[in-house]
C-alpha positions, 0 to 999 in steps of 0.5 A: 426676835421670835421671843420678842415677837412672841411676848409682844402678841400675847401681850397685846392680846390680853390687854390691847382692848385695854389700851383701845379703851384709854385711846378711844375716851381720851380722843373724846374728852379732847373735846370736852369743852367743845361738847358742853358748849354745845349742850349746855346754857351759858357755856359758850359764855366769855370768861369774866375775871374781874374781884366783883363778879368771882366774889359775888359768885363765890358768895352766893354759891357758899352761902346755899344751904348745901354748899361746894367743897370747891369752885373750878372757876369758868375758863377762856374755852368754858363759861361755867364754874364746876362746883364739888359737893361730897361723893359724886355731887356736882354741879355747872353753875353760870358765871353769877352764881346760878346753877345751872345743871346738878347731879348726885351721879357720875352717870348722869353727865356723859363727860363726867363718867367718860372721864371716869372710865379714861382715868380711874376705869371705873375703880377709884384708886385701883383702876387708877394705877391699872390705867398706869401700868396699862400705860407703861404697857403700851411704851412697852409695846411701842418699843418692840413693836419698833424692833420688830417693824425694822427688818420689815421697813422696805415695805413700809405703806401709809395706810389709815385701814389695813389693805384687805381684812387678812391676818397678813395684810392686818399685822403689816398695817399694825406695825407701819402704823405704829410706827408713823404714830410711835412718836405721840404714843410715846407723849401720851403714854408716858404723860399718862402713866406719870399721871397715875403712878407716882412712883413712875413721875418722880423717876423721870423727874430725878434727874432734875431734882430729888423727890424728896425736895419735890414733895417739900415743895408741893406740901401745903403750909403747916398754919392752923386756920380758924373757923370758917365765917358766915359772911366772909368777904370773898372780895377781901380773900380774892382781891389779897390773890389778885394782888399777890400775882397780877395778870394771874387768873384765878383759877379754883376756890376750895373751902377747908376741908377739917377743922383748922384747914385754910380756904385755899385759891389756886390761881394759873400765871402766864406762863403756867400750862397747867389749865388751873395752874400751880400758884396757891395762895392760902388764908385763915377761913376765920378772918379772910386773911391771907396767910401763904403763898406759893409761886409755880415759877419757883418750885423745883424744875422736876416739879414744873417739868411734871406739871406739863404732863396734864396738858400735854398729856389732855391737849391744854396747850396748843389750841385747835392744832394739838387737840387735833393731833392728839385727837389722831393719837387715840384714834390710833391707839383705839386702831392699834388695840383692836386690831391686836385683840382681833388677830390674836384671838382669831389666830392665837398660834400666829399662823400665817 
């Protein structure tokens, strides 16, 4: 017990700052919607999914001289559509086509390099696996942190703040709290650390169904497209989707990204959590034709257990209640964090 007591100070003392920063931006971007609403024009307005006003949409962005990559399509929560350029280049355009607000740097919106610093750390792909193993590092914690609270459970107290700002007082409101917190650190920790670490996704997903069959499902179609028109017909490409899954909401439209690559649409079902869902419909860029479909309802169950992590993990699902409770899981993860760093630096022998 001293051994596990030992790694487990010292482990949050090099890394608890981490964790406190992952807390903090998550229970912020909670609330992402919220805040851009309030921030922004047209942003509170309701979401229109009829063929003739996505279609004149995505004809009038395309057609710009400096056209996207991809359009995320204006939700329930959000009425704008975020276009994707190269680099950092995006922009908030309204629902007919209008931009409304570009930049060329992630330091520009507030929401953007938030969500920079909570997924990738700033880093690209590196600080994306970090945030990962941070995230394990956490489950980690949580588990010894359950040990250790054990012996100690007859003096368990709900506090939301230490009793008295002493080393003692501290560490017992540390392990209570995290205790009475345990079960949403373990659901976003672990929703966290699969979303950046594939290796992690595909163990807890094996049980259900073998990697290689998941990566089978999840490969995009082997069909070579032709050159992408000027004038497509956007009512042609969107209505062929519509009609493929009624009731569906389109959800992105992303242009081909090489030579002989196809426009693809992604559209989320009714019962899809995922906010931009997993449905894909593929067509031939030359001609508007549609080419592949793929239905979410029938990938692998490992597959579809892995597409709840995102909103689960972002607070998608639920309504006001869950990004609430969510909303109390980074604050206490940010709580929790600091207060490791704090005691462990002002007393890092554990001296009572």
């Amino acid at each position: 017990m001293k051994t596990l007591r030992l790694l487990h100070r010292w482990a949050g003392g090099l890394i608890g700052l981490l964790l406190a920063v992952l807390g903090f931006t998550g229970a912020l971007l909670v609330h992402e919607d919220a805040f851009l609403r309030a921030s922004l024009p047209h942003a509170a307005d309701a979401q229109r999914q009829d063929t003739a006003t996505l279609a004149a949409a995505a004809t009038k962005i395309f057609a710009a001289r400096d056209r996207p990559r991809s359009i995320v399509l204006a939700t329930e929560r959000l009425g704008l559509h975020k276009l994707t350029y190269k680099d950092e280049h995006a922009a908030y355009a309204d629902q007919d086509g209008n931009i409304i607000q570009a930049w060329t740097s992630n330091w520009t919106r507030p929401e953007v390099w938030l969500f920079d610093l909570h997924h990738h750390l700033f880093n690209g792909d590196a600080g994306e696996i970090v945030g990962g193993i941070a995230g394990l590092a956490g489950l980690g914690f949580v588990v010894t942190g359950l040990i250790l609270w054990w012996p100690t459970r007859r003096m368990f107290h709900v506090r939301l703040w230490p009793r008295m700002m002493k080393r003692a007082a501290i560490v017992h409101h540390h392990r209570d709290l995290g205790v009475l917190i345990a079960p949403l650190l373990i659901l976003s920790l672990t929703t966290g650390a699969a979303m950046n670490l594939k290796w992690f996704s595909q163990a807890l997903r094996a049980p259900f169904s073998p990697p290689a069959l998941m990566e089978k499902a999840s490969a995009p179609p082997k069909i070579r497209g032709g050159e992408l028109t000027r004038n497509l017909d956007w009512a042609k490409v969107i209505g062929q989707a519509q009609a493929r899954y009624p009731g569906a909401e389109v959800r992105t439209i992303g242009l081909p990204q090489k030579a002989g690559g196809l426009i693809t649409i992604r559209l989320r079902q009714r019962a899809e959590w995922l906010p931009n869902g997993r449905t894909l419909a593929w067509f031939d860029p030359a001609d508007g034709k549609m080419v592949a479909t793929r239905d979410a309802y029938t990938l692998p169950l490992g597959s579809r257990i892995a597409n709840a992590d995102y909103p689960l993990h972002a607070a998608k699902v639920g309504g006001l209640p869950y990004r609430l409770v969510m909303t109390i899981s980074g604050l206490a993860l940010t709580l929790l964090g600091t207060l490791a760093v704090v005691t462990f630096w002002g007393n890092p022998a554990g001296v009572p």
